[in-house]
N, C-alpha and C positions, 0 to 999 in steps of 0.2 A: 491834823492830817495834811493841811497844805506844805506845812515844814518837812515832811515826809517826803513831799512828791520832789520838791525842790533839792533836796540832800541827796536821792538819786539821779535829778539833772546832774546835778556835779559830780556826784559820780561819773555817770558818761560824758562828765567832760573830762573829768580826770582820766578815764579809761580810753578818750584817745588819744593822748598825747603817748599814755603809756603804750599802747595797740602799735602806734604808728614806730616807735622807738624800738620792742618788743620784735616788729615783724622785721625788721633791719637785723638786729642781729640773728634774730632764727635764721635768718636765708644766709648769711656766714656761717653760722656755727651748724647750718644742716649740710650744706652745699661743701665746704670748703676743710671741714672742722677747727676752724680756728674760734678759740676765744678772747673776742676783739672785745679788749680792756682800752683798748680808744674808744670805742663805739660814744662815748659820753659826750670826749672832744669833737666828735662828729655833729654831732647834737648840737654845741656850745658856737660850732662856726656858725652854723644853721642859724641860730640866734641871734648872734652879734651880725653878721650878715645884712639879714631881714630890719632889725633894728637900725643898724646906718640907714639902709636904704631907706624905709618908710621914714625915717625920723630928719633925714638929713638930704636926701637926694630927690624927694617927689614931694616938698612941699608946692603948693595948689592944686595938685593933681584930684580926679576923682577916688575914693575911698576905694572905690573897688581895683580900678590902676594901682594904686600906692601897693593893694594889697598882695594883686598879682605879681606883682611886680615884684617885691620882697620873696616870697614866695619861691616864686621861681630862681630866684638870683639863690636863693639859698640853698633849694634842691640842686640846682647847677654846681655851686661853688664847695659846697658840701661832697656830692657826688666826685668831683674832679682830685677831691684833695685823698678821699678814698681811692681813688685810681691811682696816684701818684704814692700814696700810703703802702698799695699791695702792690705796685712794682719794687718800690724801694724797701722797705721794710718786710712785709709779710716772704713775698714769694720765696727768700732763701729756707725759709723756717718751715715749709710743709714737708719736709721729712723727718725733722727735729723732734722731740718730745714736748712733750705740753709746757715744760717748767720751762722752755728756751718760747715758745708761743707767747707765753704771758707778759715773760721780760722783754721781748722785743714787742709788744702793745703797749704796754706800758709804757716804757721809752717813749713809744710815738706818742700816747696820750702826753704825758709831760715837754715833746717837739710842738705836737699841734699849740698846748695851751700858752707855750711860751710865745708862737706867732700870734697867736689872739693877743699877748698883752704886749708885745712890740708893735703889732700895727694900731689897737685899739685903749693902749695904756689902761691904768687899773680904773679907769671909771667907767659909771654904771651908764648904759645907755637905753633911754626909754621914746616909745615908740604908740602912744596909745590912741594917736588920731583914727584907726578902723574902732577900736571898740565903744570909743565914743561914737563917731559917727554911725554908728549901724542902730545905738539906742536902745530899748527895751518893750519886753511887750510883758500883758498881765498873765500871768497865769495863774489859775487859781488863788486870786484873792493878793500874788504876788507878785512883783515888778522883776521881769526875767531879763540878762542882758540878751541880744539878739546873735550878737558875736560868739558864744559858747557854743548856740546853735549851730552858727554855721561851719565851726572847729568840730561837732561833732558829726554833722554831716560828711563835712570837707573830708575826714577822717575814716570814715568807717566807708565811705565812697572808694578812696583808695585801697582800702583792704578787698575789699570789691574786683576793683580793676585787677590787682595781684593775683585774687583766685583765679578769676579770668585768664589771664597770661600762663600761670604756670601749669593750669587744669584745662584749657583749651586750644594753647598755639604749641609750635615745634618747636619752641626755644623752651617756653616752660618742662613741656615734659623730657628734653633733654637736659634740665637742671634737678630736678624731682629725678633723674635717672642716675644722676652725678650722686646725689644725696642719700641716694640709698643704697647703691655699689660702684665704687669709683672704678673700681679694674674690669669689671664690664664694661662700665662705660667706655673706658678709655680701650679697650678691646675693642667697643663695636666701633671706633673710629671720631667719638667726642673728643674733643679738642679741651681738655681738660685744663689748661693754663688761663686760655680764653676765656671758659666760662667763669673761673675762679675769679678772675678780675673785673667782670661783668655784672657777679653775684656781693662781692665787694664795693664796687662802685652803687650799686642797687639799693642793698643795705647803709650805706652812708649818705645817699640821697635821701630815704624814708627819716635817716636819723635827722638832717637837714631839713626838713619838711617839718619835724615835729618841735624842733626848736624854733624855728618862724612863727610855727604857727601861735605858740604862748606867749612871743612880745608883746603882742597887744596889753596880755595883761599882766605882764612880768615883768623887769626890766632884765636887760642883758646886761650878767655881773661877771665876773673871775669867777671858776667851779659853778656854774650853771648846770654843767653836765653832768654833777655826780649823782645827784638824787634819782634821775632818770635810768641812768644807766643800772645803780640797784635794783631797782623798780622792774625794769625790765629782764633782767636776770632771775629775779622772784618770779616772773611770768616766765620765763622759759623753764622751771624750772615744777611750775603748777603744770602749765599745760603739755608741757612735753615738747622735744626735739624735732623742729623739722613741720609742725601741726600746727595750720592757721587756725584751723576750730580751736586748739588748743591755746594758740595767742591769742583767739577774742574769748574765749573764757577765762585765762588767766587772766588779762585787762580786765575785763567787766568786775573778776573777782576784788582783785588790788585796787579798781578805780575805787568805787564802792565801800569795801572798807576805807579807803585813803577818806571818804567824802564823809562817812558816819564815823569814824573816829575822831575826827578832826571836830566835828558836832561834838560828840558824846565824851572821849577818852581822847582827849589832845597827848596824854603823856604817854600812853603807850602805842600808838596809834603804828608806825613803822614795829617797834618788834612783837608787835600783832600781825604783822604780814609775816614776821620771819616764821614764827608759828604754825601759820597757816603752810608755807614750803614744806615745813621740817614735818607736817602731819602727812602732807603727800607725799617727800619722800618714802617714810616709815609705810605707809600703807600700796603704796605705788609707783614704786620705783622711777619708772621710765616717765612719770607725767599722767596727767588723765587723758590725754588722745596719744602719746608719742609710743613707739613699738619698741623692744625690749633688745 
């Protein structure tokens, strides 16, 4: 029973790396409609980021500086490169068709991944002084690390804050009003350009946020980004368009299996998730929270 309760820890550890990653791209692909095929490379700076700094620029520091610190540098630097991604790249393409959306993401994923290997060369960069330092505590009968905990806190805290912003202030529900009729919006006098690069930078922040947050117990490689970005598409694609509820039940879903497969069926363990999409396609088109 105690292997049980432990396989679901990891689960919801798995489930927030995928949540935080997940909710990045739903506020694109709800807000803006674009399907950001960088979204991963966003992830990946976030990563390597986080990893120089903790690893290379705050040794002596206290654990929890080293961590903020990374942290933040990496939702900054993440976020920025997002901004500078949808002025150059994206914005020509929102009148474009989908097949000209992909190929100019694309592109940018293969521009970001090559500045990650020009500044950071192909070695692998590791950063594990928070998760050592933070130690472990017993849970039932097993040794838990305390770092997971605080990645899953840290994590579902921020999905938290987001509901708050887009369900309680005037910026949120003028972006929730972009996502669901653009030419109303943009009738009622929304600055539709604006919010689009705001909703972009937003989404590439959280992406940046999610890849810090797993150096501890990762290292930062080449293609860091791609497993996540699947991942996250599988949950956009459980939970629906545009639906936080939808991304924390997608997450919880994908983490979960990721965490008992890996236990139980290591070999099929991913096109188990894909099964799991292709059932809610077939039965639910739009997602289990998204509108049709």
């Amino acid at each position: 029973m105690e292997y049980v309760l432990i396989y679901i820890l990891n689960g919801l550890y798995f489930t927030s790396f995928v949540f935080l990653t997940s909710l990045g791209l739903n506020i694109i692909l709800g807000v803006m409609g674009i399907l950001n095929l960088a979204h991963g490379a966003l992830y990946a700076i976030g990563a390597f980021v986080a990893a120089w700094l903790i690893g290379s620029m705050f040794a002596g520091m206290s654990v929890l500086l080293i961590l903020a610190g990374g942290l933040v540098a990496a939702i900054g630097i993440a976020g920025a490169c997002g901004l500078l991604m949808e002025i150059s790249f994206i914005r020509p393409m929102y009148n474009r068709t989908l097949e000209y959306q992909l190929l100019i993401t694309f592109g940018a994923m293969l521009a970001v991944e090559g500045l990650i290997k020009m500044i950071w060369g192909g070695q692998s960069y590791y950063a594990s002084a928070p998760f050592v330092s933070m130690g472990s505590i017993e849970i039932v009968g097993s040794v838990y690390p305390v770092y997971f905990i605080f990645a899953m806190v840290l994590s579902f805290a921020t999905g938290f804050g987001l509901w708050l912003l887009l369900s309680k202030t005037r910026l949120g529900i003028m972006l929730r009003a972009i996502s669901m009729d653009r030419e109303m919006a943009q009738a009622m006098g929304i600055r539709i350009k604006w919010f689009n690069t705001l909703a972009f930078a937003l989404g590439a922040g959280l992406a940046g946020l999610a890849g810090a947050l797993i150096i501890p117990t990762t290292p930062a490689t080449l293609g860091i980004g791609m497993d996540p970005l699947i991942r996250a598409f599988i949950v956009v694609v459980i939970g629906g368009l545009g639906s936080l509820r939808g991304a924390l039940l997608g997450s919880l879903i994908v983490g979960e299996t990721r965490s008992f497969g890996v236990a139980y069926f290591p070999e099929i363990e991913l096109p188990l998730l894909f099964l799991v999409a292709v059932v809610i396609l077939v039965v639910k088109p739009e997602g289990l929270f998204g509108s049709k």
